[in-house]
C-alpha positions in Angstrom: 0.0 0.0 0.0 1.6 3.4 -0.7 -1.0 6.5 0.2 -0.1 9.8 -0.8 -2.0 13.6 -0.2 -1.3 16.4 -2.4 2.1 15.0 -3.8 3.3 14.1 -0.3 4.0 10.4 0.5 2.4 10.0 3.7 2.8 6.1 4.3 4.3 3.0 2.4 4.0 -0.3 3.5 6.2 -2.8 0.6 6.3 -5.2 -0.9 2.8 -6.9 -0.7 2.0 -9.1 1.9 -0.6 -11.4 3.2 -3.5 -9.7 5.2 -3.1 -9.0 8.6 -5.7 -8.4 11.6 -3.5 -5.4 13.0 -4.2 -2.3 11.4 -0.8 -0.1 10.3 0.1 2.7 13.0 -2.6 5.6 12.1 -0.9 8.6 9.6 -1.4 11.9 11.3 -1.2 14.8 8.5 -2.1 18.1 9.2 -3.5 20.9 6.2 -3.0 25.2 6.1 -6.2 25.4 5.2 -9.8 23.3 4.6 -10.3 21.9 1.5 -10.4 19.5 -1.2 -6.9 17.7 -1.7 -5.3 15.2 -4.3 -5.1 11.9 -3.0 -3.8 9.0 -3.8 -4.1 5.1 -2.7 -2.5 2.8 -4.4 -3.4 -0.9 -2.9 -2.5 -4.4 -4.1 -5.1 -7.0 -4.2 -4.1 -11.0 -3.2 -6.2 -13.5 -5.0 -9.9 -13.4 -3.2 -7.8 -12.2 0.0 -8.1 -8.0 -0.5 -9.0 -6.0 2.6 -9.0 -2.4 2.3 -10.1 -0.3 5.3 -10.3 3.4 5.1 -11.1 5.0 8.8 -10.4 8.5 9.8 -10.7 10.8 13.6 -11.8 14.0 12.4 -11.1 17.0 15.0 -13.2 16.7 18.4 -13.4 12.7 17.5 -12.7 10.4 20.2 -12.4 6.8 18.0 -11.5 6.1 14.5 -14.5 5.8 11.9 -14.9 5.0 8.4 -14.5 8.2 5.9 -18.1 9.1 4.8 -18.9 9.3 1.4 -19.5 13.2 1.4 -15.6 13.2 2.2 -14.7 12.4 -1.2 
């Protein structure tokens, strides 16, 4: 998985690798200003084994959630 946000690599995790029940350490960017932004998920898919999870904490939040669909 390689994720990047307005040109800026924010997290890579190579080469692909079998699923795992521990999520990756959370990626904590921060942005001048509110807005829409470029980004960029690039995520390799096992035979019938793909697991793609997409949560976010948005300011004030006290858990992770998964990113709404009005985010994008």
């Amino acid at each position: 998985m390689r994720l990047t946000v307005g040109e800026v690599l924010l997290f890579e995790d190579m080469p692909p690798h079998p699923d795992s029940d521990s999520p990756p350490l959370p990626v904590t960017i921060s942005v001048s200003e509110a807005g829409y932004y470029p980004f960029h998920l690039l995520h390799y898919e096992r035979q019938r084994t793909s697991t793609l999870i997409l949560n976010w904490k948005p300011p004030g939040a006290l858990t992770f959630e998964p990113v709404p669909a009005w985010a994008f």
